[in-house]
C-alpha positions as CSV (number, residue, x, y, z in Angstrom):
1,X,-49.6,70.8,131.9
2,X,-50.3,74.4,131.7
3,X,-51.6,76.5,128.7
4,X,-52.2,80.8,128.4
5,X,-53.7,82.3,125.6
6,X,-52.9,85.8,123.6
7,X,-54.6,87.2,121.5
8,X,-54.0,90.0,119.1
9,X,-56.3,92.4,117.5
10,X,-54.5,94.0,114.4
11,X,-55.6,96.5,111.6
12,X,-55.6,93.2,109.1
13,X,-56.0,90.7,111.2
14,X,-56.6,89.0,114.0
15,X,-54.4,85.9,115.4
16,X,-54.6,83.8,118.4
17,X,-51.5,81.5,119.5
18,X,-51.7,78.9,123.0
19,X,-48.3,78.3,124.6
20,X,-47.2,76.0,127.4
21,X,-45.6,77.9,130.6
22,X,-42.3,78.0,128.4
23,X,-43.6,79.6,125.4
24,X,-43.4,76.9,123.3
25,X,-46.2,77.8,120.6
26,X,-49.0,74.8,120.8
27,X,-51.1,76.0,118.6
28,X,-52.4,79.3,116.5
29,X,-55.2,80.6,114.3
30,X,-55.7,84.0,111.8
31,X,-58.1,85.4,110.7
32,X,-58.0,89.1,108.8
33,X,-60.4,91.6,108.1
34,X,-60.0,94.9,106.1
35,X,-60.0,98.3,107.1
36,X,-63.1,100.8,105.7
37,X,-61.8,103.8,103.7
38,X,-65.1,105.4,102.5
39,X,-63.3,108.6,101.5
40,X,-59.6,109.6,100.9
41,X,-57.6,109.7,104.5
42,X,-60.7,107.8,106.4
43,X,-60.4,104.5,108.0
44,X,-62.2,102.9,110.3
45,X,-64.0,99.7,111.2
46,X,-67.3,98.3,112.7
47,X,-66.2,96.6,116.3
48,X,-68.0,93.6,116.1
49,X,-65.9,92.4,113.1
50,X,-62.9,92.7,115.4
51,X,-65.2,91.2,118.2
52,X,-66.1,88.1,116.1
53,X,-62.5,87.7,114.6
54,X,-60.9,87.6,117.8
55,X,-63.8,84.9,119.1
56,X,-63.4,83.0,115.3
57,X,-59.4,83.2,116.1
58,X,-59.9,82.0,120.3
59,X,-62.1,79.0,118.9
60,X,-60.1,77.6,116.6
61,X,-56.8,77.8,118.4
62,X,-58.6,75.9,121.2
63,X,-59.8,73.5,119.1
64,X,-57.1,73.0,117.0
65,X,-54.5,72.5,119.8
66,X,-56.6,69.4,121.4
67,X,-56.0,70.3,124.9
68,X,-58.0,70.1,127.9
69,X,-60.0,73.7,128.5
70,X,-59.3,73.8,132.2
71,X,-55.5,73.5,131.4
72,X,-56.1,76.6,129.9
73,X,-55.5,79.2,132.7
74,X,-56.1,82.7,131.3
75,X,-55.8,84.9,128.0
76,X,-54.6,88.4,127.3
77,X,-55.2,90.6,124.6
78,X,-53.7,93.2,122.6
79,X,-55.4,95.3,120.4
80,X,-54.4,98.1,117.6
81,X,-54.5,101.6,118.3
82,X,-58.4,102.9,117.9
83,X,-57.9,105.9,117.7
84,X,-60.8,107.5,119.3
85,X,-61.8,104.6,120.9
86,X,-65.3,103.1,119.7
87,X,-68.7,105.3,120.7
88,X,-70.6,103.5,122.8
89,X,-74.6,104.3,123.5
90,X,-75.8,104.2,127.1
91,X,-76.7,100.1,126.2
92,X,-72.8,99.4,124.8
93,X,-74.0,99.2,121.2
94,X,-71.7,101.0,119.0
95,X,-73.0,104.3,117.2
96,X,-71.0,104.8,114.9
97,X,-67.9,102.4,113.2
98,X,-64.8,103.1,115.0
99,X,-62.1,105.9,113.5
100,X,-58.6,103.9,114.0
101,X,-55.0,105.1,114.4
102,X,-55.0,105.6,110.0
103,X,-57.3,107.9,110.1
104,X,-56.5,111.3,109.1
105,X,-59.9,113.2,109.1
106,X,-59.8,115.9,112.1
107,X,-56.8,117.9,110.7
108,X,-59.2,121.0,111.9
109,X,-59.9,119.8,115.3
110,X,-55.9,119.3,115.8
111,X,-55.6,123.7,114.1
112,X,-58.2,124.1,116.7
113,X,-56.4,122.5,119.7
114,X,-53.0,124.4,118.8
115,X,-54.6,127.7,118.4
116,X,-57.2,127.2,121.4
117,X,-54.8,125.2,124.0
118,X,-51.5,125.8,122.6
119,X,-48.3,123.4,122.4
120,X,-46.6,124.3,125.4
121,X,-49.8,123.4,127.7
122,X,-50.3,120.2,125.6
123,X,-46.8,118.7,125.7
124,X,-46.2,119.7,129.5
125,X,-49.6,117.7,130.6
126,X,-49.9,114.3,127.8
127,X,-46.2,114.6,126.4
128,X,-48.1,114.3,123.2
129,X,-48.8,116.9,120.3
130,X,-52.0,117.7,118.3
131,X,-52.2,115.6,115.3
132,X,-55.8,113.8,113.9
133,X,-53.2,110.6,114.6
134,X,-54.3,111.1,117.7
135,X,-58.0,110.2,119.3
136,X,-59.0,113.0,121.1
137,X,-58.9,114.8,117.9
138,X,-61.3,112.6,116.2
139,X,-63.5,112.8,119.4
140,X,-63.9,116.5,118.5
141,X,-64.1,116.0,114.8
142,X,-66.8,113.3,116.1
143,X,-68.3,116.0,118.2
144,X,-68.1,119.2,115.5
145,X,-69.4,116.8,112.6
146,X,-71.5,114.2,113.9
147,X,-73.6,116.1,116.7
148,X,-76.9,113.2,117.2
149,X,-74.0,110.3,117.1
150,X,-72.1,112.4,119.6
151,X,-74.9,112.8,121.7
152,X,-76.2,109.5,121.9
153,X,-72.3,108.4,123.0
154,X,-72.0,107.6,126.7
155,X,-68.4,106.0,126.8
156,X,-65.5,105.8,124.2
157,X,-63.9,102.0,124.7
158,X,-60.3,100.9,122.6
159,X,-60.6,97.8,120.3
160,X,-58.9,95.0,122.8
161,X,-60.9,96.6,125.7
162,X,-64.0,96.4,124.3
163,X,-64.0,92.6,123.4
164,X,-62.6,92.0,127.0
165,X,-66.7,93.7,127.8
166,X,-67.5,91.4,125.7
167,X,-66.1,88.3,126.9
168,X,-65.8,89.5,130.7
169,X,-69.2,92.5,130.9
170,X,-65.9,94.7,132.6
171,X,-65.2,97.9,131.9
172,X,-61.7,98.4,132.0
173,X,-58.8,100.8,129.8
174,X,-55.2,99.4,130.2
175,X,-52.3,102.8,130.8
176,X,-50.7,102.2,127.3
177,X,-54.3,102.6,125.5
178,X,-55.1,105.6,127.8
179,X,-52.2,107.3,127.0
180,X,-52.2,106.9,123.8
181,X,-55.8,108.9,123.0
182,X,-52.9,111.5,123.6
183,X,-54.5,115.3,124.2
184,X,-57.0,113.9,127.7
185,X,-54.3,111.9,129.6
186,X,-51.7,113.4,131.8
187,X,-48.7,111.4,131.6
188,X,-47.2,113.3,134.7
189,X,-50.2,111.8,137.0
190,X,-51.0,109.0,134.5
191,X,-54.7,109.9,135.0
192,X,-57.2,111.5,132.6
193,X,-56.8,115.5,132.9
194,X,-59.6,116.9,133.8
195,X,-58.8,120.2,133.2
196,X,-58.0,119.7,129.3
197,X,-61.2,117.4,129.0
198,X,-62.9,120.5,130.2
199,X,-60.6,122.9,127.9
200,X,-61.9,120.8,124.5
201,X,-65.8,120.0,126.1
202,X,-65.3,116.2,126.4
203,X,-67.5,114.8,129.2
204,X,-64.9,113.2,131.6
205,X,-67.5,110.0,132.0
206,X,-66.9,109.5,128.4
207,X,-63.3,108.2,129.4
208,X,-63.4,104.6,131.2
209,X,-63.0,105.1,135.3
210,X,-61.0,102.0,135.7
211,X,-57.5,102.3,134.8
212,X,-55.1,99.3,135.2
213,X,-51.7,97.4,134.4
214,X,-51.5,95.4,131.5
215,X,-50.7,92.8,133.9
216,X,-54.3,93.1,135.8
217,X,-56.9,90.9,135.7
218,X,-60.3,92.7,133.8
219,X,-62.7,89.7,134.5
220,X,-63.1,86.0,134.0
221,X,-65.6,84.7,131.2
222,X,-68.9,85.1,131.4
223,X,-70.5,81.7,130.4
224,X,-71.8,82.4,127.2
225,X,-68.5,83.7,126.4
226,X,-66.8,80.5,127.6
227,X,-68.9,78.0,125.6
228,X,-68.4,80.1,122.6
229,X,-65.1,80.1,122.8
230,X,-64.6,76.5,123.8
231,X,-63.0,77.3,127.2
232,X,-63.9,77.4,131.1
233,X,-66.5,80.0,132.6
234,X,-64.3,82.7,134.7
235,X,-61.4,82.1,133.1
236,X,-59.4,85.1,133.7
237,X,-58.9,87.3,131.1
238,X,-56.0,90.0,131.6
239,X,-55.8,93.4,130.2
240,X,-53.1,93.6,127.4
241,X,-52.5,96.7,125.9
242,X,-50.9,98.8,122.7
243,X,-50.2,95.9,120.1
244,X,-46.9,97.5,118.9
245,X,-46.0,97.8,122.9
246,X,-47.2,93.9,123.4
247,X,-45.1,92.9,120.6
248,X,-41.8,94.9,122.5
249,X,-42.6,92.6,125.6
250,X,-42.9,90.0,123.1
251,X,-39.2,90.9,122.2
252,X,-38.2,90.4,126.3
253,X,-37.9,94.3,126.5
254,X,-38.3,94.6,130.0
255,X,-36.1,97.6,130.9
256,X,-35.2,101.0,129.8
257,X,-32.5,101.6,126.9
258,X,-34.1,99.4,123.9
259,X,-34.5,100.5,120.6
260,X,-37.1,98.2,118.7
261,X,-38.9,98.5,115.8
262,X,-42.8,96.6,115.1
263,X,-43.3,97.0,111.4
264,X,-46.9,95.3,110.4
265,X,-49.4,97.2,108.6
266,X,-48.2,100.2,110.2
267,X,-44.1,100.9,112.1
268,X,-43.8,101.7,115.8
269,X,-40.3,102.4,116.2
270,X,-39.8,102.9,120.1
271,X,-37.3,104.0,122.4
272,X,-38.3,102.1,126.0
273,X,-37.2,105.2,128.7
274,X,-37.6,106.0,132.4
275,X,-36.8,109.4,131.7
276,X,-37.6,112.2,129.2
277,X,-36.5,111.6,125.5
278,X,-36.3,114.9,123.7
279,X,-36.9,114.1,120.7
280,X,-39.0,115.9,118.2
281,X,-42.4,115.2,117.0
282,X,-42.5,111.7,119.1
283,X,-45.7,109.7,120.8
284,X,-45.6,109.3,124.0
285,X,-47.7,106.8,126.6
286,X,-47.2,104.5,129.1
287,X,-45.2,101.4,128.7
288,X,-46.8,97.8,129.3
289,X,-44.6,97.4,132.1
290,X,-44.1,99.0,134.7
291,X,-46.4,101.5,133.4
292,X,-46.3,104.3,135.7
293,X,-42.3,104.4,135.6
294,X,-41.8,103.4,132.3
295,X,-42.7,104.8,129.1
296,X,-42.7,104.4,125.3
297,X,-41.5,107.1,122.7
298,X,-41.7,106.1,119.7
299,X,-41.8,107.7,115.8
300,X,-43.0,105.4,112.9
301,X,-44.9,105.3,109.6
302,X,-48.6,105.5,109.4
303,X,-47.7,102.8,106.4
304,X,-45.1,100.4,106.2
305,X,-46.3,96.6,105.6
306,X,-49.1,98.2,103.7
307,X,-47.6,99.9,101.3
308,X,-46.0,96.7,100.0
309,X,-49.4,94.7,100.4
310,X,-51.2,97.3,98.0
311,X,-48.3,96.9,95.8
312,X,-48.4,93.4,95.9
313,X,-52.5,93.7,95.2
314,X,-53.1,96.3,92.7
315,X,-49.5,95.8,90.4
316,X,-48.6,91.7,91.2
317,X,-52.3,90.4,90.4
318,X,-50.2,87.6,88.0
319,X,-48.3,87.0,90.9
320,X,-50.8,86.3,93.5
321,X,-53.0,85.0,91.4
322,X,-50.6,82.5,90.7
323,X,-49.7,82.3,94.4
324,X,-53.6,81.4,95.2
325,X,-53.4,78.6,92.4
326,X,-51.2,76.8,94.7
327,X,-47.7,78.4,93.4
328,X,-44.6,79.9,94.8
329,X,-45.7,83.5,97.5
330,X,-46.1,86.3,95.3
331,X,-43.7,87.7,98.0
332,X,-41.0,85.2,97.9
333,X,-41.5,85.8,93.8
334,X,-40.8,89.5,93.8
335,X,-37.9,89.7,96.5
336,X,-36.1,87.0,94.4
337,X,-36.1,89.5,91.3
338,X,-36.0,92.5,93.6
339,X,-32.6,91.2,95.2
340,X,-30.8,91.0,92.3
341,X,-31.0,95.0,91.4
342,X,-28.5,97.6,93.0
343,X,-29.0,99.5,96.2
344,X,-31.4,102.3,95.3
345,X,-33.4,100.9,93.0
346,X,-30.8,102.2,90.1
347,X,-32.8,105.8,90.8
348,X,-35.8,105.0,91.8
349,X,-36.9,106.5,95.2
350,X,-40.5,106.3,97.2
351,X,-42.1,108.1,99.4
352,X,-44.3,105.9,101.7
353,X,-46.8,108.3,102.7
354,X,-49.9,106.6,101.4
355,X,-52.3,107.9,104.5
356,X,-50.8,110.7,104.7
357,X,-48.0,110.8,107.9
358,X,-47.7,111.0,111.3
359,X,-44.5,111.2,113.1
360,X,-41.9,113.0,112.5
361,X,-43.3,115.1,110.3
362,X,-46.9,115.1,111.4
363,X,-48.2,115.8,107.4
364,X,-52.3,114.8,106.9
365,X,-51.0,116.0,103.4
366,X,-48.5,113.8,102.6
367,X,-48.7,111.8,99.7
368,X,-47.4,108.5,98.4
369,X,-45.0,109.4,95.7
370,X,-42.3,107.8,93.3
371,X,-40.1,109.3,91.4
372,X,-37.0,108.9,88.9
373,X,-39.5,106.3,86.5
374,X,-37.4,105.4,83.5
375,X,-38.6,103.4,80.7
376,X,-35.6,100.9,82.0
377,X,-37.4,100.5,85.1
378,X,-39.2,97.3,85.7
379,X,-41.4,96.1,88.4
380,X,-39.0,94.2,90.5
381,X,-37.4,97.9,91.1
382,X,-40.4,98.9,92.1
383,X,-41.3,96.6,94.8
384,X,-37.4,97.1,95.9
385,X,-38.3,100.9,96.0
386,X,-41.3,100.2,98.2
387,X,-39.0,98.0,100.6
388,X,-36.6,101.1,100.7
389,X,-38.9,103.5,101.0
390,X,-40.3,101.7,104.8
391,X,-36.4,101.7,105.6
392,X,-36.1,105.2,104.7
393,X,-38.8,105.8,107.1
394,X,-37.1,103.9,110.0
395,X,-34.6,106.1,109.6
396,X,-36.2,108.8,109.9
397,X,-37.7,107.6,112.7
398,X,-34.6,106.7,114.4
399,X,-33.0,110.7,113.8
400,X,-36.1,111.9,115.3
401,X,-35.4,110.3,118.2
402,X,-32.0,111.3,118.9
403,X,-30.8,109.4,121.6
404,X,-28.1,107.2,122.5
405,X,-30.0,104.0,120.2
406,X,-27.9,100.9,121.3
407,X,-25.4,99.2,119.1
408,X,-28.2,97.4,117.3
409,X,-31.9,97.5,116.4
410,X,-34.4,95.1,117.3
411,X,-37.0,93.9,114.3
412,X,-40.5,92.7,114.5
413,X,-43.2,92.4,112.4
414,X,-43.3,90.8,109.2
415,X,-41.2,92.2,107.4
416,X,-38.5,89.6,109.4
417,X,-39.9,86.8,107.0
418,X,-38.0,88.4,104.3
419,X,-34.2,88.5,104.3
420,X,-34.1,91.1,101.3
421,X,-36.1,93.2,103.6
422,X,-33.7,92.9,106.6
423,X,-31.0,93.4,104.8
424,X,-31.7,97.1,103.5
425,X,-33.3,98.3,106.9
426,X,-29.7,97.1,107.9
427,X,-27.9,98.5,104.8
428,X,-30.1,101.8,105.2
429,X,-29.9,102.4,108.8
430,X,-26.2,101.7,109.4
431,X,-27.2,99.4,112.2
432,X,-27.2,95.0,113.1
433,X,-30.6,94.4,112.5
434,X,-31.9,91.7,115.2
435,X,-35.2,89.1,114.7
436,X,-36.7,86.6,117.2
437,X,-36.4,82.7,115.5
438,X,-40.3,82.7,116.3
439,X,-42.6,85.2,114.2
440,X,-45.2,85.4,116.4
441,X,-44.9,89.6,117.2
442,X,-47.7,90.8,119.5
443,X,-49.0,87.2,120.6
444,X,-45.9,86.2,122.8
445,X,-46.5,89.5,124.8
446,X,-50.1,89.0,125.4
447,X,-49.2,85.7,126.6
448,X,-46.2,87.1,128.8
449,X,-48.7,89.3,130.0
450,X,-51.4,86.7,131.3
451,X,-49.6,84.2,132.6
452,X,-47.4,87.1,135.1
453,X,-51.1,88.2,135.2
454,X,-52.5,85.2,137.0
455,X,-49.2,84.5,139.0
456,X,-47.8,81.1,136.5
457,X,-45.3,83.4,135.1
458,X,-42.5,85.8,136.6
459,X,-40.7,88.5,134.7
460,X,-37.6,87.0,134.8
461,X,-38.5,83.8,133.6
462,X,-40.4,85.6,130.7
463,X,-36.8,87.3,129.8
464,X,-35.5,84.1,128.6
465,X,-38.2,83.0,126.4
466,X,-37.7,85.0,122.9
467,X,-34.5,83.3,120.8
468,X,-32.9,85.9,118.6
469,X,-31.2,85.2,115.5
470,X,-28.1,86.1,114.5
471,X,-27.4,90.1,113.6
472,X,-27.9,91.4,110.2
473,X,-24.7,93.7,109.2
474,X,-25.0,96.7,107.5
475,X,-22.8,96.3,103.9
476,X,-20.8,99.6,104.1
477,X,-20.8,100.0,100.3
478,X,-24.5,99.8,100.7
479,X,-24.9,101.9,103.3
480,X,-22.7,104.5,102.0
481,X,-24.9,104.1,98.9
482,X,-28.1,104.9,100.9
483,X,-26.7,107.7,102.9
484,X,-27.3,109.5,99.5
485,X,-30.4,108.2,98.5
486,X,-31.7,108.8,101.8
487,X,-30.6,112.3,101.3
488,X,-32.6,112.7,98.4
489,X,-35.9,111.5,99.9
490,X,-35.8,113.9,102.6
491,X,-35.4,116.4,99.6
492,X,-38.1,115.4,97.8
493,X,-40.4,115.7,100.6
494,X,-39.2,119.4,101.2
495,X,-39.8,120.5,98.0
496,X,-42.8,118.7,97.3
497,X,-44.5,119.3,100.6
498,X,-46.6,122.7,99.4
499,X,-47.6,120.9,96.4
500,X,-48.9,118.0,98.3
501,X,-51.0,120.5,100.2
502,X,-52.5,122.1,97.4
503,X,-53.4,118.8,95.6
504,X,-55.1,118.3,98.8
505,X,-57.1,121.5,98.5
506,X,-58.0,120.2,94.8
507,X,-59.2,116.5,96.1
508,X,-61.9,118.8,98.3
């Protein structure tokens, strides 16, 4: 028998899973890491604690699923968005720790950009706006702050593509990663624009030469590589891409029209289109298939999952304490108590912007916010208020985009483990919420994606693969409940959103 490997490098974690040629999941392995936030709207990590969590995560799936190594026919791997790529030295050592898609730092490089380059030239070459979401941005914040790392800097790699060097010693940069460094890439020609690298003063060999599919085969293994890993020098190792975009193909989103939603740490909620999506304020770059016809709009949250994870750390320590004593999830715990309150909290309302926000409304100054606290409040309407607040965002998300949506919305992530959870992004979006049966997001694409890679898979048997469960309906009392409430957090956003700005000023 026959066995691929994906891998997926996330902002928490890392996680391996091995299938047989039908997807059926043999065997899998996690292992998470933390993100760095040395000041207030920073993030960013060191690459070789991604490079050994996705090696730790390989090595133990392997092991653990007892098969034979040369069954094992190739890997894939996904990666989160890394913003401006990590800074490598003329050797391939890092210089610097990597400044991922969370970071909100270069808020004067994108000022810069706008005034410099201007919006209409922007959007009409990348599709993309100017935003420190965006990598080219912290490039020049890089560049304007950091001038002896930026001159020792010889090539900017993403996360996924720099353990493929790694493994393989190829240089390669998959279409959805490219694109999605935003203000250097020209979507029309799906090539780097030379003329904007030369507008902002970024070297064009900073940008990796070879482009490809995330179908294409980087390299095999080097042998070091291979006996670390447990597995067979040259083993081919195929590109992957975009983790939110590898969880879509996870989904069996294969052609235009799909509206599906990847809520982890972070939400990517993404139109799939083969032709312009008008929307406002949305990220743009190539799709993981069919990448030069196909392409990915999407809108989403710089903080979903994580919002609810710092909740769950910093006011639920009973609760997970507990939970690491050997009793119930801390999770499972509070969405038992949340699920018994009323729709809204009973006046409670959140604002998720914890790292500030990125699309739609493109705000570094954005701050996490609650309000309506009562002394009747408790902290189960909290933590329901937090699991509103993502929906609210989603829904956002989805008005941005303004398109012709489907008649339901496809859910990924894990925010599917809960039902609560499903239930109010149904409740709050007015739309059937759909899940796979398997939680395994980003991993099932990567795996799609290497076995089509290497010629063991075809796209249409790939199609079949993902079991969805049955829809979630919207409640109309519910909804009609959250229509109002939803109302109100746009509100509160308006009217706070100078005041958020000039707390910003007094943080400095």
């Amino acid at each position: 028998m026959e066995y691929l490997l994906g891998t997926d490098i996330g902002t928490s974690g890392t996680k391996t899973i091995l299938t047989d040629c039908k997807g059926n999941v043999i065997a899998q392995d996690l292992q998470e890491t933390d993100v760095l936030t040395p000041r207030p709207l920073w993030a960013e990590q060191w690459p070789d604690v991604w490079l050994e969590a996705a090696k730790a995560s390989i090595r133990n799936t392997v092991a653990k699923s007892g098969v034979d190594k040369m069954d094992i026919k190739a890997i894939a791997i996904s990666g989160l968005y890394g913003g401006s790529g990590i800074p490598l030295d003329a050797g391939m050592k890092p210089v610097r720790p990597c400044m991922i898609w969370m970071d909100r730092r270069a808020q004067q490089e994108s000022d810069w950009v706008l005034e410099t380059i201007g919006e209409e030239k922007l959007q009409r070459i990348t599709h993309n706006g100017a935003d420190p979401y965006y990598g080219y941005t912290k490039m020049l914040w890089m560049k304007n702050n950091e001038p002896e790392n930026w001159a020792r800097t010889k090539l900017f790699l993403p996360p996924n593509d720099y353990v493929i060097y790694k493994l393989t010693g190829q240089i390669a940069i998959d279409y959805s990663s490219a694109g999605n460094i935003g203000g250097i890439f020209d979507m029309n020609t799906r090539t780097w624009s030379q003329e904007l690298l030369g507008a902002m003063g970024i070297p064009a060999e900073m940008m990796p030469r070879r482009l490809v599919e995330s179908t294409d085969v980087v390299g095999g293994l080097t042998a070091q590589a291979a006996a670390e890993l447990g597995l067979w020098a040259g083993m081919p190792v195929v590109a992957g891409g975009i983790d939110c975009g590898a969880a879509n193909i996870g989904l069996g989103v294969f052609e235009p029209g799909v509206y599906a939603a990847a809520i982890g740490t972070s939400m990517c909620a993404a139109l799939i289109s083969d032709k312009p999506v008008q929307g406002k304020g949305l990220i743009v770059w190539p799709y993981l298939y069919r990448a030069k016809e196909l392409s990915y709009y999407f809108a989403g949250g710089a903080t979903a999952g994580a919002i609810v994870k710092w909740f769950r750390n910093t006011l639920c320590q009973m609760e997970y304490q507990a939970e690491q004593a050997g009793g119930p999830n801390a999770y499972d715990v509070l969405n038992e108590q949340a699920a018994k309150l009323p729709a809204g909290s009973e006046g409670l309302i959140v604002l998720p912007y914890f790292m500030g926000e990125r699309s739609p409304i493109w705000d570094s100054d954005a701050k996490g916010t609650i309000v309506g606290l009562s002394l009747a409040h408790t902290k189960a309407h909290l933590y329901r208020a937090f699991l509103e607040a993502v929906a609210y965002s989603l829904r956002d998300a989805m008005n941005a985009t303004g398109e012709d949506l489907g008649k339901s919305i496809l859910l990924a992530g894990g925010v599917t483990k809960s039902k609560l959870w499903r239930q109010i992004f149904a409740d709050v979006t007015g739309y059937p919420v759909v899940c796979p049966k398997n939680d395994v997001e980003a991993n099932m694409g990567d795996v799609m994606l290497a076995g089509i890679g290497v010629g063991l898979l075809t796209y249409d048997e790939v199609k079949t693969w993902q079991v969805l469960d049955q829809p979630i309906l919207p409640d109309p009392e519910r909804h009609a409940q959250y229509d109002h409430c939803f109302a109100v957090y746009k509100s509160i956003y308006s009217h706070l959103k100078d005041d958020m700005k000039s707390m910003s000023a007094l943080r400095l």
